[in-house]
Structure formats: C-alpha cells, structure tokens
N, C-alpha and C positions, 0 to 999 in steps of 0.2 A: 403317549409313546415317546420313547426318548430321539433325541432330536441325529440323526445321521448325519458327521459330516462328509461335506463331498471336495471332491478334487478337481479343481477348474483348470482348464487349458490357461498357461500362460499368456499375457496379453505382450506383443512385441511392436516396436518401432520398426516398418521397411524401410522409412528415409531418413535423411538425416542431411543437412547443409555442410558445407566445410566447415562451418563453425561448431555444431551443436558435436563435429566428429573430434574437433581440438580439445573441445570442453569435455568430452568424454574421456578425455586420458589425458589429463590435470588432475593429479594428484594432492590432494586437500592434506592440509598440515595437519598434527595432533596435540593440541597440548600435554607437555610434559607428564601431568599426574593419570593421562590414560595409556598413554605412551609406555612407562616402565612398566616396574609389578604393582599390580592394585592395592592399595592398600585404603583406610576409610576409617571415618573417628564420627561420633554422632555426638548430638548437643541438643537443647532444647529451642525449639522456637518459635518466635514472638506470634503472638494472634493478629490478624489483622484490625481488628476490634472487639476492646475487651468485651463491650456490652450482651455479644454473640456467643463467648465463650460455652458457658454452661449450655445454652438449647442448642448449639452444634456438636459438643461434645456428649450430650441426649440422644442426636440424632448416631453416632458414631461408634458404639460403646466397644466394639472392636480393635478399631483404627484411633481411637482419642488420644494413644500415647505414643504415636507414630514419631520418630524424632530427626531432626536436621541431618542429614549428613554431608559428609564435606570427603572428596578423595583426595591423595597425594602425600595424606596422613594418617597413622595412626596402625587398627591390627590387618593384618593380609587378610584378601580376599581370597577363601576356597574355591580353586578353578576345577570345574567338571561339564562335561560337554551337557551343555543345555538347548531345548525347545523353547524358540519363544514365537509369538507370534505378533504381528500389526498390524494397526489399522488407523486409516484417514479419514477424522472426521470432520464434516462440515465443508463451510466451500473453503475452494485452490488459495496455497498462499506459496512463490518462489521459493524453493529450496527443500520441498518436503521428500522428494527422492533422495535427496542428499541427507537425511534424515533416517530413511529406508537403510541406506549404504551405511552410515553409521552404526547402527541396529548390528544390520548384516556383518560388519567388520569384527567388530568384537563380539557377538556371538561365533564365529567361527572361529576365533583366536582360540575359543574353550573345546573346539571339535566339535560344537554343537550346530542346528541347524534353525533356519528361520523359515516362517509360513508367515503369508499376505491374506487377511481377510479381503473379499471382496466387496469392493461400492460401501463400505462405511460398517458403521455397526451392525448394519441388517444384517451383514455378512457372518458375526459375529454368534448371533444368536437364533441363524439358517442355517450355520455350519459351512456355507459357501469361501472357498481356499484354492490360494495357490504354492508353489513349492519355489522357492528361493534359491537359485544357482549362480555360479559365474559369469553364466554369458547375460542371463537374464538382469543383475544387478550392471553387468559392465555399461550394457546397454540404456543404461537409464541417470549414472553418474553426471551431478550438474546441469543435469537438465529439469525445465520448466516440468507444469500441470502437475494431476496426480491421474494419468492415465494407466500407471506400471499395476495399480492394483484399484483404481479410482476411488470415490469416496461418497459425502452421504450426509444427509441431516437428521436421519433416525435417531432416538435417545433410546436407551434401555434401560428404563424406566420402570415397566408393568410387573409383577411379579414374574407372570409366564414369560418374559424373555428374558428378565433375571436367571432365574431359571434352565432356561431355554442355552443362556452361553455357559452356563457352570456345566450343564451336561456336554457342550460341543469341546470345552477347555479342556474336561474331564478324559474324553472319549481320545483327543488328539497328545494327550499328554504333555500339555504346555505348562511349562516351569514358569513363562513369564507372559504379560501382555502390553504392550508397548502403543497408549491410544494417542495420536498426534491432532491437534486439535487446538478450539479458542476454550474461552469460558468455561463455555456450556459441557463441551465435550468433556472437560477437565475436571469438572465436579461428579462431571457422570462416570468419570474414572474410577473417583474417590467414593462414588456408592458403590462401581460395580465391589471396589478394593473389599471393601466393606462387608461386602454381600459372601464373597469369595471366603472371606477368615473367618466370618460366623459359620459357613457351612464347611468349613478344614479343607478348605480347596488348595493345594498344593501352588497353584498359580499366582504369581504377584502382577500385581496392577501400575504399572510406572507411567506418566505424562508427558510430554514436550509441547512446549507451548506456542502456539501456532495461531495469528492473525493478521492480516494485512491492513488493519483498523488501529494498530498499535492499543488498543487498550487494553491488553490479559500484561501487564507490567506492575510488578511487586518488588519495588527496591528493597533492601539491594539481592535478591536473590534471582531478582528476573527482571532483568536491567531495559529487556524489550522483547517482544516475540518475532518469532521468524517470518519472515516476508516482507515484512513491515519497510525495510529498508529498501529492496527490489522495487516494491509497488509504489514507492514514495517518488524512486530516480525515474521512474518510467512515465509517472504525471508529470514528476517536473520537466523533463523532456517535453512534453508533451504543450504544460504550459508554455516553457520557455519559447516555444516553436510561436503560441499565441501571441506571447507579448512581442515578440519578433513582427507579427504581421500587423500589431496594434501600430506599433511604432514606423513599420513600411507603409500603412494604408492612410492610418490617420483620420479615419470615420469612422471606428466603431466601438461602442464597449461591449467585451466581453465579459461575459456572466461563467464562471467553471464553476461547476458541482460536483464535489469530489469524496469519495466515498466515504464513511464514518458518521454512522446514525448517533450513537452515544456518546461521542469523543469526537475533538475537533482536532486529534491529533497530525493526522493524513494534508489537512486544508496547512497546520501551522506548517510542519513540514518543509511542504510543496513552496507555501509563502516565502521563509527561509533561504530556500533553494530561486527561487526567480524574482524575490523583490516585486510583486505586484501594488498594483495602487492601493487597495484593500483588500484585506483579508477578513471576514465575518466571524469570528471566533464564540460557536454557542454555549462555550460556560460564561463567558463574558457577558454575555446577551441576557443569560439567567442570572447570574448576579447582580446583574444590575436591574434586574427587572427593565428588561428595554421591548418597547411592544413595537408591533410591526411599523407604527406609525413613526415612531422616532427610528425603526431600520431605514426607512424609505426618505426620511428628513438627513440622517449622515451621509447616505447616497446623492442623494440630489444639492446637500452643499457643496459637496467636496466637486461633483459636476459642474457646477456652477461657476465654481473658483476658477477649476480648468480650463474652464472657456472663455473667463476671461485673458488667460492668455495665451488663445487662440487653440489651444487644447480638445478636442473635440471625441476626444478616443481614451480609451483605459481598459484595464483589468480588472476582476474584480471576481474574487471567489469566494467561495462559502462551503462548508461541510451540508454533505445531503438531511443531517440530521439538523439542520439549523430549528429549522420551524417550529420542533418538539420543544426547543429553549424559550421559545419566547410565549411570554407565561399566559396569555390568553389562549394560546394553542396548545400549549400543554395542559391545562385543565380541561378543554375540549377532547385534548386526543388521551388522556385518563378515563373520560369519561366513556367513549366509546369501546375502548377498550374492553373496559366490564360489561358490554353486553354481549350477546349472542352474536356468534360470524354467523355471514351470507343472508345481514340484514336489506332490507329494501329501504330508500331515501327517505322513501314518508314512514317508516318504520322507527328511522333514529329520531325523527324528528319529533315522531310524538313522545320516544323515552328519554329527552335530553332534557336537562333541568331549565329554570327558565332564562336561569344567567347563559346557558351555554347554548340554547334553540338560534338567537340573533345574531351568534357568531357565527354557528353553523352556516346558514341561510343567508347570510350575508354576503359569502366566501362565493367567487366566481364557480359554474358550473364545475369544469376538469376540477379542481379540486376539490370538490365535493363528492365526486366521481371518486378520485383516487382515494379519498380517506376511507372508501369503500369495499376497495378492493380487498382479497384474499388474505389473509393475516399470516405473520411471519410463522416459526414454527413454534415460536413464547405464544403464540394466540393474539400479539399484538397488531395494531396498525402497521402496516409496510410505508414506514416514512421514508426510505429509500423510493418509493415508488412516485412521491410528492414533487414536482416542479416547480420545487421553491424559489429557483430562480426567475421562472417567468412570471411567478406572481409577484415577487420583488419589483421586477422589470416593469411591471404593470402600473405597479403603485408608483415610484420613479416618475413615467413617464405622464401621469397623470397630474404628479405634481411639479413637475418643470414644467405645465401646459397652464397651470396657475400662476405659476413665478410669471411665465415670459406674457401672462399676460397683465399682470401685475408692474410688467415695465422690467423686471429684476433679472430676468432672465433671457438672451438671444442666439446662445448654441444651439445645436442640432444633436440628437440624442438619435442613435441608431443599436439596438441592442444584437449580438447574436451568441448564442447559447451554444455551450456544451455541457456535456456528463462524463465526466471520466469514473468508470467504475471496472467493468470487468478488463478491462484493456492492460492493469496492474496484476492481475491476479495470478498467472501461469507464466510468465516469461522468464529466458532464463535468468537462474539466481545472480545476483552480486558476487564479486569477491567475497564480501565481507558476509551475504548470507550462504554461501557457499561453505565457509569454513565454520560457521555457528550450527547451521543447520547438522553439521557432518561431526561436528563436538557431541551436538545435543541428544542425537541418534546413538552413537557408540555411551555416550554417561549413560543415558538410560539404560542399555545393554550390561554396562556395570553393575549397578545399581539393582538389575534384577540379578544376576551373578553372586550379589553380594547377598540377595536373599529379602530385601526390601521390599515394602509394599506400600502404596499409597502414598507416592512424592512424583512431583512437577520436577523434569530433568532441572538443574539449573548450571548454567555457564556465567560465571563474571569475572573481572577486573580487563573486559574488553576492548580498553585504552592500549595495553601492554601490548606486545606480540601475542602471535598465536600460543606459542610455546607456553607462557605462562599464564594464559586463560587458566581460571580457576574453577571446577565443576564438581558437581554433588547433585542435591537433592531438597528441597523444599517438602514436607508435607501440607498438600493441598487442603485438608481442614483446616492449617492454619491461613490460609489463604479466603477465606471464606467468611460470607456475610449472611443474614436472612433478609430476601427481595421476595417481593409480591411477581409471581408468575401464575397463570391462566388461574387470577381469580384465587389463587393459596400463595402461603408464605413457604418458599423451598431457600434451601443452600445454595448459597452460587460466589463463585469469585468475585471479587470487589473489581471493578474496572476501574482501571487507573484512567482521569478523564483530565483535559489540561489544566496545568495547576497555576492560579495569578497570584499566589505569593506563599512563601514559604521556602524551604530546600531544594525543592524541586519545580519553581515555578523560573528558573533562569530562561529556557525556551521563549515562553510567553513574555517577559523581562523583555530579552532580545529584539522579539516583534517591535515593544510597544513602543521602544527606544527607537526605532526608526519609521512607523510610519505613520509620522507625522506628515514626516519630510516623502514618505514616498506616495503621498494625496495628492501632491499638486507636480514633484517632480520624478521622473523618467529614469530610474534606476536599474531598467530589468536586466536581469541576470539569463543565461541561456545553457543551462547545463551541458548541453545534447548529451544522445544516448550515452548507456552504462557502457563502462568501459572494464573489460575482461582480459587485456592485455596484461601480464606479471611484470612491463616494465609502468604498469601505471600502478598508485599508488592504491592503498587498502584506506576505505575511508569509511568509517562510523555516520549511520544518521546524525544530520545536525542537530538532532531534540536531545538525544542520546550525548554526541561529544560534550554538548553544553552544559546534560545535569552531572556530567563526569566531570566538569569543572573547564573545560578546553575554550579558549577565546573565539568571540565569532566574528569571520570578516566586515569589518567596519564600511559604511558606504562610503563611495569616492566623494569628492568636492562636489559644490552644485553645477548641475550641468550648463553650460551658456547654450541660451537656444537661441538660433537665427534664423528668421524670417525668412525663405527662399519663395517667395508670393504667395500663394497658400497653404505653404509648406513648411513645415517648420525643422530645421537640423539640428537636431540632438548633439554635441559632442559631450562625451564622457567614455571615452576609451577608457580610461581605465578602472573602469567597473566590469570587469570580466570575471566569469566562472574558472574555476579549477583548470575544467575539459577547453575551454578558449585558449588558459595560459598553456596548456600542454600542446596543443593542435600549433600555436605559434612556433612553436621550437621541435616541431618534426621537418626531417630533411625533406626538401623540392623531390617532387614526384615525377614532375613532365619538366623534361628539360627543353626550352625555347630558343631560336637563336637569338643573340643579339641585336637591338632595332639598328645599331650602327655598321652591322656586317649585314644584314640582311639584302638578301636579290630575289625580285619580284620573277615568276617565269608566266609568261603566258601559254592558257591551256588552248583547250576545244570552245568552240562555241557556244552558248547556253539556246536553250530553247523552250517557250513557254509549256504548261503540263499538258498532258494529253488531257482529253475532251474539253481544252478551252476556247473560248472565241478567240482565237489568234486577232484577230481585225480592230476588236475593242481593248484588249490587252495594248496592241501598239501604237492604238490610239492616244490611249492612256497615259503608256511611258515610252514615248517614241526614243527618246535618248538612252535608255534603260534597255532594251529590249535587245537581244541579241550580241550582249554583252560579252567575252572569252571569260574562262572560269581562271582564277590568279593562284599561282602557289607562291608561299615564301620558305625558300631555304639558306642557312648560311654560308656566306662564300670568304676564303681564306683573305689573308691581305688586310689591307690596314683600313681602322674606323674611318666612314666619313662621317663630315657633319649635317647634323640632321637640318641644321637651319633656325633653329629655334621653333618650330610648328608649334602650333597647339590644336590638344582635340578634344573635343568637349563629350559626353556620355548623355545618354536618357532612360530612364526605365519606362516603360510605356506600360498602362493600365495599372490597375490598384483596387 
C-alpha cells in the first residue's frame, strides 16, 4: 500500500533567556547574488578522483552529467511559488535552524511554502510532517539544536523506502528536497537524486553540508561545513578554562579528547585556538607509522623535560579517533570490523588472525570491553567510545615509573581526563555560522527554484564580507570516492582529513612551527566564550583563515618563569586571545570610590552563625569574635595620604 503522509503538531520553544530572545531578531546578512534577481551559469566539474570516475558514473546513469552551478551570473531563474521540503540528518551541528530559515526565506520570496520532515529521514519515507509558518520559523532563528523538526541517523537506502519517499514526495507535491547533513547523509542525497530522475519524479534533491568534525570539506567549493566553527570556539573555551587551571594549580596534566574519529581537524583547531603543550595529531601518527610505544616515549620526554624545570603540570589533547591511526590498532580494529556485531570476547578471539590475537589480549580489560561495544551505523567499531586517553595515561605513567627509577626521572605525574564531545554540538551558532548556515539554506532554496538536482549548497570566497560570499552548487558525484562500508564497496564523499603538506596543509604547517616551543613553555591562549555581540568582530575558523591564505598570530617572547617556593610565575601577558584583547578595552562596570577619599563607617555588631558552639568559636578567635561589620564610602574633600602601606594577597587551595 502506498505510504500516507501525515501532519505532525508543530514542535515549539516555551522558554527562551534574554539572549537566545536577542539572537532571535538579529537579522542575518544576504550575500549579494541571492539578494537581487536570480540569475545562474553552469560549468563542468572536476572529479574528486579520476580513478572512480567511470564505476561512479556506472552507479549514477541519471545524475552523471549533473553540472556545477554558480549564481550571480549568467540566464534568470524562473520564479513560481514552489513546495519544498527538509530534513536533518544525522547528529546536531550549531546553525542548522539557520539553515531551516534560509530554506524558508527564499522559498517564500517564490509565494511557495515549506514542510519539515520529521526526526530525520525516517520522517521522510513514514511520510511524518510538519508545516512551516512565521511564528513557527521566528521562533527558532539563530538558535542552537535541531529540536524545530529534530533529526536521525536512518539512511534510505532499501529499495522499499526508496520507494516508500518517492510515493510520500509524490503524494505531498514537493518541487524540491533539501537533506542537511555530513557525508553519509550527502551521498544518500545523491542516490535518493538519483532514484527520483529514473523514476520522473518532479522533486529535486539539493544538499548542505553539515559537521562539527570538520571533515565533509571540498575545496574550493566547500571551504568547511557548518558547525564546525561553533563546536570548535566552544572546546576551546572549554580548553582554554583547563590550561587556565593547569597553570593556577600546577599539579596536574590534563589529557582532552576531543571529538573527530576520522580527522584530527576539531583537536588542530581547538590547538590553534589555546596553545597547548601537545597536541596528538592522527594523520601524523599514520604517516609516520608511530606506534603506541613511541606515543607514550613523546609524552613521557617532553614530561620529563618539564620537570626539570620544576614544571610538573601540562596540556595535552588528542582527537577521539587517535587510536584507529596508530597502525597496530588500525589493522586490529579493520579486522574486527569484518566480523559479525554483538560478538562475545572469546568469540573475537578465536576469529582474530594470529598477528592480531596478542594485541587484542594484550590490551587492558575497558578496552577490550569498548572495542566491543555496539557498532556505529557504518557497522564499524565505535572508536569514539574508546578511552584513548587513559590508556595513554597509563602507558605514561608506567614508563616515568621506569625512568624515575632509572635515576632519569623525579616529577610527579598526576593525570586528570576530559571528553569534550556533545557539549559542541547544539549551542548557539557563531556570527560567522550564523550567516553561512542562513546563506547555505536560502542557495539551496535557489537552486531548487532553478530546477537542479543532485548538488551540495555551496558558499565561498568567505574571507570577503558577507555581501560578496559567493554561492551555487557542487554536484555531489563529483564529490565522491569508492569506501568499503558494512563488508561492500559504496559511494561516499572523500573526507577531507588534516593535510601535512601541500596547498592545504598551512594549518598543520602552523602547529608544527610552534610546538616545539609550546613542550617545555607556557603559552596558553584562553579564548572565553563566543562572542555574539555585532560590536565584536566576525572571525573565520583558524584552519579555514590559514588555507584562505590569512597570517596566524605568532607566539609572544619566552616567558621568564620565577620561582615563588613551589610555585612557579609565568609572565607572558602578552600572549592573549582576541576575546582578552577585547574584554581589556571595555568600559568599568562597578564604579569604586577612591582609596584616597575613602571613609570607613562602623556598622552593627557581628555574631557567630546559628547552631554554633559560641564558647569554642570565642575560644578560638577571642580577638575576631564580635567584631562591627565596616562599610566604605566616598566622602568629598581633598585626598589624603595613604602613607605608603602595603598589602600583600593569597589565594588559598589549589
């Protein structure tokens, strides 16, 4: 039976803070070429690799001569009120409602209307909907999550729910389909695109590209996906809060694991942005073939060093997908891979080869445990799920216990662990993904206007102002590889993963060139929060500025550290973030009187708290006890002299 679509009750926001009510009526810029009258010129474009060409273009016979487009040029777009529909696939990245509203803008400039699949693809090929309004979009403008219509990790894949959304497209008379999404969602775009023209489905299939992993990027037509920038300023927040407390405490190293299974895009980033002592970069690790032993030998020197001078504390992060890099682990977790989920331990054990049985088995308990668990929706290992930093930490500290008894080594190693993962994913958007995400929603909208099928939105030359962002359209089989997925060879977009030399390897360049110097010395950088102010500035990921060509702030001088008895003083003021230089040159908030007009007034008397032993209290602090409470306020009349006093400060605990 043909599949009925239905009509879901709108989902709404009751609350809402003074800010997320500001952010909602901030109006997002338009670049110029969506701005005027449409107009759109097509061209041919480049494969992402030739060797794939012919068996993708096998797979495609439809969509194989789908072609670039570019707007701002060329013949006019015929305007008529169109039906489109959306849907968010895969998990939350900042700015996808802004994406929504994009959509929604320019479909309604045609008189047309917009519909929300709901919770993801499922939604799609259930027929489950909602219906798109003004107060309904108002409500949701720049703000975080994807709760306006939520989202999903289903693929539509199977014949039957191929199937299944051509009859629900069919039935609702959608002109267009608009799937926001990473990769995976993106190729699955490009089948459904596919699927739709073999069968004269009026409906076209358009993309935007969407991760907070930064890897769905395809220069130069997809300069970086959305969120990517949001979830990057909100770890380094997050870091920079750590290496703040590394440097107040002074005992301990921290370990961060930070999102990015295939790509150590997220870790350079976050790096970039706080200047940690080390950053673990997993192409690097693959490239060079570096096994866990020599990970745990660069940790444990560079400790080593530090405490020689009296150093006893650090940084120190890694991408969650480290472990998959380093090449005894990746032939192990390939291997598992290819067998059957929801195996039992002594199950892998007897189908592991014999090279890979002694690594397994070797491996402490929890991770063996973890390599176990549930498999992603590829069918693979959940290495996100892997505790790569406390088996790090482990091996560390096992071999500082060698050194220091070796004579070579006598710091103290105290580790403590985070995971910064979902904490990035829904917050509200950036400036900067604000105005991309709200670009890349309305191209799309064009784009199917224009009658296209089968292209990834794409917005670039985002160095410029907004005004002259430049946007069109990519075809997503050019975008496209042949990967091994559950056990076959499918289509899937090439992930851009970090690059150490080439055109595009400046980022990694930038690292490499500083941390040397940030091993032994105290550089950290402290972003704090995003700033959403229009008197602060609009600022590009720094992966992004650097492969656009833009200089990166160079570190201050080396810092002099002075001994304060166990303590060691860092100066290097001026190594400060953006958000420091700006916080410095905001007006006095609390205004104080001055210490040279100041008049003490005596209050009421003080009294110990209720239910305490009075007796032993004034025991205690006989002199203290019953003290008057002191105000100071300023009194007119001419400064006196303070005398020269001095007063010394303490912070207590650590």
């Amino acid at each position: 039976m043909p599949v009925e679509p239905k009509l879901c009750p709108q989902r709404t926001r009751t609350a809402a803070s003074s800010l997320q009510q500001q952010r909602r009526s901030a109006k997002a810029e338009l670049p110029r070429s969506l701005e005027k009258d449409w107009v759109i010129t097509d061209s041919d474009p480049m494969p992402a690799d030739n060797k794939f060409v012919d068996q993708i273009r096998d797979l495609f016979p439809h969509t194989k001569d789908v072609l670039l487009a570019k707007l701002g040029h060329g013949d006019p777009i015929e305007v008529k009120p169109l039906k489109v529909g959306v849907v968010l696939s895969g998990g939350q990245a900042p700015g996808g409602h802004n994406v929504l509203a994009g959509v929604y803008d320019a479909v309604r400039r045609t008189g047309g209307t917009v519909i929300g699949f709901m919770d993801g693809p499922h939604g799609i090929y259930s027929g489950n909907y909602c219906k798109f309004d003004d107060n309904l979009m108002n409500m949701y403008r720049n703000m975080g999550g994807f709760d306006m219509i939520g989202s999903g990790r289903h693929k539509i894949e199977s014949p039957e729910h191929m199937e299944a959304s051509r009859e629900v497209v069919e039935a609702l008379e959608l002109d267009g389909l608009v799937v926001t999404g990473g990769d995976d969602s993106n190729t699955n775009a490009a089948i459904l695109a596919e699927y739709f023209e073999g069968k004269g489905t009026k409906c076209r299939v358009v993309g935007v590209p969407k991760t907070i992993d930064g890897d769905l990027k395809c220069p130069p037509h997809i300069p970086v996906s959305f969120g990517f920038d949001t979830a990057c300023r909100t770890f380094a927040e997050l870091v920079g809060n750590i290496c703040s407390d590394a440097l107040s405490s002074q005992k301990y190293y921290h370990f961060g694991r930070l999102m990015g299974r295939s790509a150590s895009n997220i870790a350079l980033e976050v790096a970039l942005h706080t200047n940690p002592n080390i950053c673990l970069i997993g192409e690097e690790v693959q490239s060079k073939q570096m096994s866990l032993l020599k990970l745990t030998e660069v940790l444990a020197d560079m400790i080593v060093e530090r405490s020689k001078l009296g150093k006893n504390y650090g940084v120190i992060l890694l991408p969650e997908g480290l472990i998959e890099f380093v090449p005894e682990f990746h032939a192990l977790i390939s291997e598992i891979n290819e067998m059957g989920e929801h195996l039992k331990e002594e199950e892998v054990v007897e189908k592991l080869s014999e090279e890979n049985k002694p690594r397994f088995l070797h491996l402490p308990a929890f991770l063996r445990h973890e390599l176990l668990l549930d498999r992603d929706p590829h069918g693979n290992v959940q290495v996100a799920k892997i505790e790569t930093e406390k088996l790090l930490a482990s091996m560390v500290a096992a071999e500082l216990d060698k050194r220091a008894a070796a004579g070579e080594y006598s710091g103290k190693f105290a580790p403590q662990y985070h995971a910064f993962g979902y904490e990035g994913r829904a917050g509200l958007p950036s400036r900067f993904d604000s105005s991309y995400c709200y670009a890349l929603g309305y191209t799309a909208g064009v784009l199917i206007a224009s009658g296209r099928t089968g292209l990834l939105s794409s917005v670039t030359n985002l160095a410029a102002p907004v005004s002259d962002w430049v946007c069109g359209g990519v075809p997503i089989t050019s975008l496209c590889v042949i990967e091994r997925r559950h056990r076959q060879d499918k289509p899937v977009i090439k992930k851009a993963l970090v690059e150490m030399e080439g055109p595009m390897s400046w980022p990694f360049q930038a690292w490499k060139a500083r941390r040397k110097r940030l091993a032994i010395e105290d550089h950290y950088s402290f972003p704090g929060p995003i700033q959403l102010a229009s008197s602060y500035p609009v600022e590009l990921p720094l992966t992004l500025s650097l492969e656009l060509g833009e200089n990166v702030q160079h570190l201050a001088r080396t810092p002099v550290v002075t001994p304060f008895g166990k303590h060691l003083y860092n100066a290097c003021a001026s190594n400060v973030s953006h958000f420091q230089k700006f916080r410095n040159h905001l007006p006095e908030v609390v205004s104080l009187p001055s210490a040279k007009r100041a008049k003490l007034s005596v209050g009421e008397l003080t009294q110990p708290p209720r239910k305490v032993d009075h007796e032993r209290i004034m025991a205690a602090y006989p002199n203290l006890v019953n003290q008057p409470l002191v105000r100071m306020e300023e009194r007119p009349g001419e400064e006196r002299s303070l005398g020269g006093k001095k007063v010394g400060l303490v912070f207590c605990g650590r």
